[in-house]
C-alpha positions as CSV (number, residue, x, y, z in Angstrom):
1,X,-34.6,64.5,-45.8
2,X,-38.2,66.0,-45.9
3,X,-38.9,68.4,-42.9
4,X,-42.9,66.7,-43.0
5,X,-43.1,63.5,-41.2
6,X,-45.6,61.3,-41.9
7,X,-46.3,59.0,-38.9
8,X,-49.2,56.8,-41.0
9,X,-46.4,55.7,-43.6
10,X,-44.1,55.1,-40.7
11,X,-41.1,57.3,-42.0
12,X,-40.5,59.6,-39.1
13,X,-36.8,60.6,-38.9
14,X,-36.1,62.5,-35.8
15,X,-32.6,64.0,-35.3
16,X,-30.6,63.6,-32.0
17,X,-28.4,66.6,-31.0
18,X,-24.7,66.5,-29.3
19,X,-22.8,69.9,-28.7
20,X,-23.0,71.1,-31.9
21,X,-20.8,74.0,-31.4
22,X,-17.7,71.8,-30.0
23,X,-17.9,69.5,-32.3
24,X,-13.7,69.5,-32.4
25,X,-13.8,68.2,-29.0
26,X,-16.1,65.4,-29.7
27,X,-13.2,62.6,-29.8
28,X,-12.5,63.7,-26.2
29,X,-16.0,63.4,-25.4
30,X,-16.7,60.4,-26.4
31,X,-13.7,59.1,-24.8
32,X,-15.3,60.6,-21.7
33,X,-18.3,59.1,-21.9
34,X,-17.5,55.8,-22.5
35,X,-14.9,55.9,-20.0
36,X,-18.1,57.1,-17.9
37,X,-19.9,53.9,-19.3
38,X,-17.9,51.7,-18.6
39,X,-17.3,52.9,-14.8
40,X,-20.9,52.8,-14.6
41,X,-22.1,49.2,-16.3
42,X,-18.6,47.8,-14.1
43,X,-19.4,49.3,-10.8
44,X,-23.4,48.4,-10.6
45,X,-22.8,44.8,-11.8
46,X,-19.9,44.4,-9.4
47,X,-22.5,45.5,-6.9
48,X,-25.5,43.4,-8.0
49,X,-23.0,40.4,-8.3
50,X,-21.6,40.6,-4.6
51,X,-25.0,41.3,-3.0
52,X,-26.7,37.8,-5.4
53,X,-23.2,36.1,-4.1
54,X,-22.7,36.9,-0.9
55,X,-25.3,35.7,2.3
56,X,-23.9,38.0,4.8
57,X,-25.8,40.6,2.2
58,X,-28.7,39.5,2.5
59,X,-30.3,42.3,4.3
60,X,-32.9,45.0,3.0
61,X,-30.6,47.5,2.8
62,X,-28.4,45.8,0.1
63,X,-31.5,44.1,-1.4
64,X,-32.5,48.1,-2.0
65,X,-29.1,48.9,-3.6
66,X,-28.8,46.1,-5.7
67,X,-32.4,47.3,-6.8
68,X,-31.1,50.5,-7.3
69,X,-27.7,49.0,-9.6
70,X,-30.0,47.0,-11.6
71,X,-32.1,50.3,-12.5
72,X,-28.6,52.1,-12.9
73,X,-27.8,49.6,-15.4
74,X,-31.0,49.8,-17.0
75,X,-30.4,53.2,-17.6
76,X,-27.2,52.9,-18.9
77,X,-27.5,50.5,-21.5
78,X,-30.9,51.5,-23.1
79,X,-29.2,55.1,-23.4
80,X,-25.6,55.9,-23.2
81,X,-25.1,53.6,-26.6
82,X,-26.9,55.9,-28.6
83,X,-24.6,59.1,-26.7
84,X,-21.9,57.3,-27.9
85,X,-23.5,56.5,-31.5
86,X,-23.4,60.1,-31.8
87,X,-19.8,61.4,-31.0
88,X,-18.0,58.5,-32.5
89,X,-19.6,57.9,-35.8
90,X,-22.1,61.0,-36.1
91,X,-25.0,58.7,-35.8
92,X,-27.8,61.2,-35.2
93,X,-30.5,59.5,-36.3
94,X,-33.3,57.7,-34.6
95,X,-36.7,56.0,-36.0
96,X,-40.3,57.0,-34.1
97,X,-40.6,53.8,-32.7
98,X,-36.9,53.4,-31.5
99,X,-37.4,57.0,-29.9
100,X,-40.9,56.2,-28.4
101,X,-39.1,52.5,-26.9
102,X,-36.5,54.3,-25.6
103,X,-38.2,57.0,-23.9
104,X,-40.3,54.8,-22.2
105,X,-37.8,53.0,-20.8
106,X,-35.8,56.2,-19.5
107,X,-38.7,57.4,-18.2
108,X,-40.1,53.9,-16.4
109,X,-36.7,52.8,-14.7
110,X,-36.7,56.8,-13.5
111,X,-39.2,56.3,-11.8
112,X,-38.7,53.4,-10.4
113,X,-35.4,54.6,-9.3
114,X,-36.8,57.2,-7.6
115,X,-39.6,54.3,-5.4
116,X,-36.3,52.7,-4.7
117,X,-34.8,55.9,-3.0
118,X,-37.9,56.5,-1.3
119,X,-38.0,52.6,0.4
120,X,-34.3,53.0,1.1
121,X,-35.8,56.1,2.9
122,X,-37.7,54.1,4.6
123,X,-35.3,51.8,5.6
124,X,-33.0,54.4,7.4
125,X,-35.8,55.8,9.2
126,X,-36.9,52.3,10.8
127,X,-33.2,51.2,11.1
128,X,-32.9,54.2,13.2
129,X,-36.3,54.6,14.8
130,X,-36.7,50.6,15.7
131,X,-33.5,48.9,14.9
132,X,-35.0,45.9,16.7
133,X,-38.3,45.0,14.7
134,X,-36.0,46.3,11.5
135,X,-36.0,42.9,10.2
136,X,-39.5,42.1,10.2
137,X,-40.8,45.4,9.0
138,X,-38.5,45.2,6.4
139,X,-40.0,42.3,5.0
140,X,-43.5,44.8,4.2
141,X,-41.0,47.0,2.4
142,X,-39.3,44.7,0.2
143,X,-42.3,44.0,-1.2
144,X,-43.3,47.3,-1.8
145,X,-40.3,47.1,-4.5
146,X,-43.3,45.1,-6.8
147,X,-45.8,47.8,-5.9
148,X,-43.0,50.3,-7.4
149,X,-42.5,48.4,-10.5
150,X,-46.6,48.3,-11.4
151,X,-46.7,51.6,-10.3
152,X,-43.7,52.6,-12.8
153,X,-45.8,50.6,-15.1
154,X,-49.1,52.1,-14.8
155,X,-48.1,55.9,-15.1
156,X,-45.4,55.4,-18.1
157,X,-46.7,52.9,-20.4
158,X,-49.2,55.7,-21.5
159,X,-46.4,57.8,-22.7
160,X,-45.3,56.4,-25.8
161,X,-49.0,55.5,-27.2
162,X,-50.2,59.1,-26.5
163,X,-47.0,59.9,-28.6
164,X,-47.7,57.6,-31.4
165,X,-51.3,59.1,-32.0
166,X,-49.2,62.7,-33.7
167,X,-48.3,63.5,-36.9
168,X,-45.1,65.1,-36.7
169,X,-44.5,67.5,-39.6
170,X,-42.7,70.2,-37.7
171,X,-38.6,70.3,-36.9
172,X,-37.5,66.9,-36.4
173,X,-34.9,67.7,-34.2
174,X,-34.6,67.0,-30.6
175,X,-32.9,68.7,-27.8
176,X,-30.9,65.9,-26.4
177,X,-28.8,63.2,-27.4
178,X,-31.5,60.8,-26.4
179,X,-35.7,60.8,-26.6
180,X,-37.6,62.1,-24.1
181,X,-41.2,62.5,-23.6
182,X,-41.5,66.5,-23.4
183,X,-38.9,66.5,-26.5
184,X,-40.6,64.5,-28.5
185,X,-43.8,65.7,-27.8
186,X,-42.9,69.4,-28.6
187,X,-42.3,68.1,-32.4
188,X,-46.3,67.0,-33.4
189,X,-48.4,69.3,-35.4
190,X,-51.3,68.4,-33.4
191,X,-52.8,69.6,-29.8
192,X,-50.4,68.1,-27.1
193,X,-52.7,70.0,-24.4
194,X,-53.6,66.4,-23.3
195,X,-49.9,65.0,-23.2
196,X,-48.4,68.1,-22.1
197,X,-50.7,67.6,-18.5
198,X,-50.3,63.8,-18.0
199,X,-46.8,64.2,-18.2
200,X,-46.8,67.0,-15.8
201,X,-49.1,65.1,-13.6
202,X,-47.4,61.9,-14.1
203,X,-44.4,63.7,-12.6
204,X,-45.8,65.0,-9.7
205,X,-47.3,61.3,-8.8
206,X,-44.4,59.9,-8.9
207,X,-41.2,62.0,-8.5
208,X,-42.9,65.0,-5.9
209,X,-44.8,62.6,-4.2
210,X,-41.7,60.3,-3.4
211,X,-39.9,63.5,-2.8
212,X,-41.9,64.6,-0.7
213,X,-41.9,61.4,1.3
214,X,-38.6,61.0,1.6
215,X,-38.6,64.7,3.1
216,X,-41.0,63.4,6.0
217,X,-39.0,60.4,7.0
218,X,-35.9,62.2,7.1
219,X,-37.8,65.0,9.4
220,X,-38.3,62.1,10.9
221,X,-35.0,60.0,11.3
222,X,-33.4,63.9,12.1
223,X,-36.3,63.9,15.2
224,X,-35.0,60.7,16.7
225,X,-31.5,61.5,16.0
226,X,-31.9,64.5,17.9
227,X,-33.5,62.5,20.9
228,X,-30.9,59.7,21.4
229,X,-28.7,61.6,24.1
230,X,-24.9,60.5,23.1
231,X,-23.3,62.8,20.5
232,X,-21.3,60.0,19.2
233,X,-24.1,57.7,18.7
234,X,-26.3,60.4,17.0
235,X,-23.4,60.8,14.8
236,X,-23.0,57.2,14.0
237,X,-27.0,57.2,12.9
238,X,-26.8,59.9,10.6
239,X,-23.8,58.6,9.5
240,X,-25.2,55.6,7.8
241,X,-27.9,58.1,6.0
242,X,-24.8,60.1,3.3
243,X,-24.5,57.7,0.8
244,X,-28.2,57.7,0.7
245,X,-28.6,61.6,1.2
246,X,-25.8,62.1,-1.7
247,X,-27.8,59.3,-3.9
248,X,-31.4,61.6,-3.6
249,X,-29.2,64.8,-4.3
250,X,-27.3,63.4,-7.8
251,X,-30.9,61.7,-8.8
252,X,-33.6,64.6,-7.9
253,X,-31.7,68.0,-8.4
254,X,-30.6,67.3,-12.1
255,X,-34.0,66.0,-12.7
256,X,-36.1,68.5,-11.5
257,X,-33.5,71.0,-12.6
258,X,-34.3,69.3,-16.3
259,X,-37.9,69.2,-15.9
260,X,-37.9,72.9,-15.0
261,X,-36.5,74.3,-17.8
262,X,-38.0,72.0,-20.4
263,X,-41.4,73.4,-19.3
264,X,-40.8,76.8,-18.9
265,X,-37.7,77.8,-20.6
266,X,-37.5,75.5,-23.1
267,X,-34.8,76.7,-26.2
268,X,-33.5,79.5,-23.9
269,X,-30.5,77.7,-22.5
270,X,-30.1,75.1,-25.2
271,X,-26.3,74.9,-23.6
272,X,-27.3,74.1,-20.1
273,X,-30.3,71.8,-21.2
274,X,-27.6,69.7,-23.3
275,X,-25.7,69.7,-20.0
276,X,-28.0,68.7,-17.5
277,X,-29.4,66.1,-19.4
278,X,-26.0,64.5,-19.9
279,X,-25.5,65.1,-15.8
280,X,-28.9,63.9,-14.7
281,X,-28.5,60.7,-16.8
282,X,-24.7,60.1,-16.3
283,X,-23.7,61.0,-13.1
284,X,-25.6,59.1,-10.8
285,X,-24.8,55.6,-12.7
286,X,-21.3,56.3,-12.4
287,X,-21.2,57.8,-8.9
288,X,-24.0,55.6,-7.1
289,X,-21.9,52.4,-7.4
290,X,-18.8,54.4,-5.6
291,X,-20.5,56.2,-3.4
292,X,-22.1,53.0,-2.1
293,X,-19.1,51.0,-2.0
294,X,-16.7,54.1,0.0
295,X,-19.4,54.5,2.8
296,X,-20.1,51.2,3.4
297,X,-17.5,49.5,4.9
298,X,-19.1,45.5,4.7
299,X,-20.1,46.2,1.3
300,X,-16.2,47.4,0.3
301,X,-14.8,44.5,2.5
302,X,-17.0,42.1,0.5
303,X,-15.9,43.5,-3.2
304,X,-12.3,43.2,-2.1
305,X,-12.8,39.7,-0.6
306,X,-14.4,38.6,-3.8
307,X,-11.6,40.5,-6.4
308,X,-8.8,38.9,-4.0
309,X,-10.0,35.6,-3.7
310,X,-10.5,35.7,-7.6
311,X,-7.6,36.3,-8.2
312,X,-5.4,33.7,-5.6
313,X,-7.7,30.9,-7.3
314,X,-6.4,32.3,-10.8
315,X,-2.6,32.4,-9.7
């Protein structure tokens, strides 16, 4: 394979990369994984199922997390197969335009996942704040959901066209088992000043700016929490904020983690960047859906009706 890509004939090869150095242990990571995989593609469709199926969960808050499974699932299936492409049959390569499509779409449903956790945010702070206009406020918020997916929409589709423009006659090997923006952008002979700042910029319109939102309403829920005068009921409020709390903390801390090093010590912790990109992009599929299901009570109650009563109808 010729180490000068040509993108005007259309022949650019680029190389995924898996743990090279263990690659004896790459049965038993694959096994992982797609034990991982499947966990993940079950436990968000179970979820986005029940919620379709069920009245009684009709309500924003499982309207947000069936928003959030669907993006989960997104996720997983426009990535993980190619993960799994690698370990089990050494599959490691990847055409531009498969890399660009796929980027764009782990890059769009990020940040839409991320406008999810922020109006799920949102929907703590006013189920707290003003439990009894929750309902009809919530209404405003659902639709914000659209505004997220144009939004999503607007910033990313960019990406991969500012990508295409590059000759890429440099190293065609990427850093991660799947293509991301920053990756595949550090492999183009020409000047990525221009892509290097939109994608900075595009991060810190979407991801710090919900972050940072979803900092203020939870100074906010914490203020009226600390106002309601029973312990127990305080309690109770903040309560019903963990799943979401351990949601932001699985979905923002890899991320940002990732982001970090990519742009300012990229290739100096090849190890841990191979790592956290498997963590930030694993994990919270897996975990969201059983996280979900072990705080909420009417959401487990509802997943065990539905298995149960499947199964007396088969018997």
């Amino acid at each position: 394979m010729s180490d000068v890509n040509d993108t005007k004939l259309n022949s650019v090869i680029f190389l995924l990369t898996g743990l090279p150095s263990h690659r004896e242990a790459h049965l038993w990571i694959s096994i992982l994984f797609c034990f991982m995989y499947v966990i993940s593609i079950v436990g968000n469709s179970v979820i986005v199922f029940i919620v379709k199926t069920d009245p009684s969960l009709h309500e924003p808050m499982y309207i947000f997390l069936s928003m959030l499974a669907i993006t989960d699932l997104g996720l997983s299936i426009s990535t993980i197969p190619t993960i799994l492409g690698i370990y089990f049959f050494n599959s490691r390569e990847i055409s531009l335009d498969a890399c660009l499509a796929q980027l764009f779409f782990i890059h769009l449903l990020q940040c839409f996942e991320s406008s999810v956790l922020l109006l799920m945010s949102f929907d703590r702070f006013i189920a707290i704040h003003n439990p009894l206009r929750y309902a009809s406020i919530l209404i405003l918020i659902a639709k914000m959901g659209l505004v997220a997916v144009v939004r999503a929409m607007v910033i990313k589709l960019p990406l991969p066209f500012l990508l295409k423009q590059f000759q890429y006659c440099r190293a065609n090997v990427l850093s991660h088992s799947y293509c991301l923006h920053r990756d595949v952008m550090k492999l183009a002979c020409s000047d990525i000043t221009v892509n290097s700042m939109y994608g900075l910029y595009s991060k810190l319109l979407t991801v710090g700016m919900d972050l940072l939102l979803i900092f203020l309403s939870y100074v906010m829920i914490l203020k009226t929490v600390l106002s309601i005068a029973s312990y127990e009921e305080s309690l109770r409020a903040l309560n019903t904020c963990v799943s979401h709390l351990c949601a932001i903390l699985l979905f923002y801390i890899p991320d940002i983690s990732l982001s970090l090093i990519h742009r300012f010590w990229n290739g100096s912790f090849p190890l841990l960047q191979i790592l956290l990109g498997y963590i930030s992009l694993l994990l919270p599929r897996m975990l969201n859906p059983i996280v979900y299901s072990m705080k909420s009570k009417h959401l487990r109650m509802r997943i065990i009706r539905a298995f149960t009563k499947r199964n007396h109808s088969g018997s």
